[in-house]
C-alpha positions in Angstrom: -1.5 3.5 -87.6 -3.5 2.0 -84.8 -5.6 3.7 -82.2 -3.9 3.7 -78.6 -5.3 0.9 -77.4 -6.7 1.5 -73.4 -8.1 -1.7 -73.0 -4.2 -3.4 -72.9 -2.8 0.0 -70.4 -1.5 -1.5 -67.1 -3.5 0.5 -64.0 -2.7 0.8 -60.6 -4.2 4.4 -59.7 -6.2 3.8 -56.6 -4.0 1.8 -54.6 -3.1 4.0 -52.4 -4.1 7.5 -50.4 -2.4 10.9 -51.2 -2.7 14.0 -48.9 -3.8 17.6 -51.1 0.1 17.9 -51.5 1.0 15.0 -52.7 -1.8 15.3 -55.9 -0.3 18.6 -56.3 2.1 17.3 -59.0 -0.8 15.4 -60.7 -3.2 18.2 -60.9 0.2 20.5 -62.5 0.4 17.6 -64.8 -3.1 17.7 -66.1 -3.0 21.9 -66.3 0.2 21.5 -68.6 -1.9 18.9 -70.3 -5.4 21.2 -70.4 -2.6 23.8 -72.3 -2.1 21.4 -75.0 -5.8 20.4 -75.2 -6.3 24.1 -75.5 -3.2 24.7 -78.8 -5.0 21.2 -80.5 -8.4 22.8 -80.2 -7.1 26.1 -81.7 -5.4 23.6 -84.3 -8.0 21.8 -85.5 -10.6 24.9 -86.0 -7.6 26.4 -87.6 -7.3 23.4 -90.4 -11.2 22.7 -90.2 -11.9 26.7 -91.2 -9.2 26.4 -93.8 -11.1 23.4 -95.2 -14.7 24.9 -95.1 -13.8 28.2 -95.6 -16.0 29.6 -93.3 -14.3 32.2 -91.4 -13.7 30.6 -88.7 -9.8 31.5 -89.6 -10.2 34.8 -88.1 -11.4 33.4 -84.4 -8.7 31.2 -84.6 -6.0 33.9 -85.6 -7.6 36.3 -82.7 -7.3 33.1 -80.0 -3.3 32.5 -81.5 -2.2 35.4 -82.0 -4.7 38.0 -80.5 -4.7 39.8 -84.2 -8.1 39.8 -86.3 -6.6 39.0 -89.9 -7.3 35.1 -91.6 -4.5 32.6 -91.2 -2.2 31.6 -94.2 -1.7 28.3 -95.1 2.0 29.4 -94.0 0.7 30.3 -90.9 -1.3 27.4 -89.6 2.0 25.1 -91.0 3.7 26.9 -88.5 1.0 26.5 -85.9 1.2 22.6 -86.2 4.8 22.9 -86.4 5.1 24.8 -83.0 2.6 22.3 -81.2 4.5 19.7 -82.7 7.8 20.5 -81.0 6.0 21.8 -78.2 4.8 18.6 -77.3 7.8 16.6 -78.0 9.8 18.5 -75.7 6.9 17.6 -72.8 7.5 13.8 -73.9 11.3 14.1 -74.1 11.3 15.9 -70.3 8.8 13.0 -69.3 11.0 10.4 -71.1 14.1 11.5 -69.8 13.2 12.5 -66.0 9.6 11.5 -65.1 9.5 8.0 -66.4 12.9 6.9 -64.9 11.9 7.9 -61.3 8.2 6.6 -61.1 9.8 3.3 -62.7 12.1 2.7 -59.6 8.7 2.3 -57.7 7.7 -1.5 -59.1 4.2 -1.3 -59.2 4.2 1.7 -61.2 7.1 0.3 -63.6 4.9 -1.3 -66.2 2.5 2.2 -66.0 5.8 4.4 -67.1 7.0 1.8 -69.5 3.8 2.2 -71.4 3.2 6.0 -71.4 6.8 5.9 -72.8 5.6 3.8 -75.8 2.7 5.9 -76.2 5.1 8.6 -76.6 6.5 7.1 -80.1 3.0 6.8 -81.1 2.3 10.3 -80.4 5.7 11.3 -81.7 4.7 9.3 -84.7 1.3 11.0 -85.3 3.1 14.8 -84.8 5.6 14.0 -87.8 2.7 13.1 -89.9 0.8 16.1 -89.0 3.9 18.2 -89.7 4.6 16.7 -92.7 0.9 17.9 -93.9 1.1 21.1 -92.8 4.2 21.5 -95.1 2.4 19.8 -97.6 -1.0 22.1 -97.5 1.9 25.3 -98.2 2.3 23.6 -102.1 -1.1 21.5 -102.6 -3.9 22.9 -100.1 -5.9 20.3 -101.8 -4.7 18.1 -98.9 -5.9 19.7 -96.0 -8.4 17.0 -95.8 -5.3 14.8 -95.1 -4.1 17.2 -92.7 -7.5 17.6 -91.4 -7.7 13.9 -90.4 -4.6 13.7 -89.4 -5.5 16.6 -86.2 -8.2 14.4 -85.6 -6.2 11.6 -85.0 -3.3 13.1 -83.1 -6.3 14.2 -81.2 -8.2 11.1 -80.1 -4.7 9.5 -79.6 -3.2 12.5 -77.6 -6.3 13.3 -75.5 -6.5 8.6 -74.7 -3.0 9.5 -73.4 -3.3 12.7 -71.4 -6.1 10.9 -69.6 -4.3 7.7 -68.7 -1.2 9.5 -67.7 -2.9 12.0 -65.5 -5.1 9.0 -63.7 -1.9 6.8 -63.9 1.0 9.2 -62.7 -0.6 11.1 -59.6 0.1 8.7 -57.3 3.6 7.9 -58.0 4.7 11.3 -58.2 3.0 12.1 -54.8 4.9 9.3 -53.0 8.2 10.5 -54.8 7.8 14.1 -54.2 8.5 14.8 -58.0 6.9 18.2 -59.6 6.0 18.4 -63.0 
């Protein structure tokens, strides 16, 4: 699958002034996005410390779960599985709500049109990450897949996060939306 490519993402952030208030919804916006940056970290040292082995399991398991034991191969399947519908429902409420309303403001149509198609990017790269996790439970000989596959959800995720937030700030201000 191919990289989120910024280069081709419509912009109009910067066009116009918002008060404190209005940026409100965009800086609630990035904190729910600084939660998920926080659950892929957690993620990927999980599947990384798998891989090498090293114990880094344990600091993982404390930082998830706030116990001191290794996590299972079980366990870090359902790790991926809970960020995975985690962050499908944020995309579904953006989809469904977010997207609609900032689109009825012209400028900012082609902006919402696009994070929606990121979405079936993203969506695309959480079923493949999924589909590893389950698959590390019978053949741990693929975390390397799955540990690649983080990576990539990742790059891809954190290309998006960063758009949206610079994109979406203004339009929400002038509509008055919260996240």
């Amino acid at each position: 699958m191919a990289p989120i490519d910024d280069a081709s993402r419509p912009r109009v952030a910067g066009s116009v002034d918002l008060s404190p208030r209005q940026r409100a919804a965009g800086d609630h916006l990035r904190a729910i996005h600084d939660h998920f940056r926080e659950q892929l970290a957690a993620l990927t040292r999980a599947v990384e410390g798998f891989r090498d082995g090293s114990g880094g399991l344990d600091v993982v398991r404390a930082g998830v779960h706030g116990l001191a034991p290794s996590l299972s191969v079980q366990q870090i399947a359902g790790i991926c599985g809970q960020v995975c519908r985690f962050l499908t429902m944020h995309h579904t409420i953006e989809d469904q709500t977010m997207f609609p309303a900032v689109a009825t403001l012209d400028a900012y149509a082609p902006v919402a049109a696009r994070l929606a198609e990121e979405h079936l990017v993203i969506h695309a790269h959480l079923e493949r990450v999924d589909d590893l996790a389950l698959a590390v439970t019978t053949d741990p000989a693929r975390i390397d897949d799955l540990v690649a596959a983080v990576g990539v959800l990742r790059r891809d995720l954190e290309s998006h996060f960063t758009y949206e937030e610079t994109e979406m700030t203004e339009p929400l201000g002038l509509l008055g939306l919260g996240v």
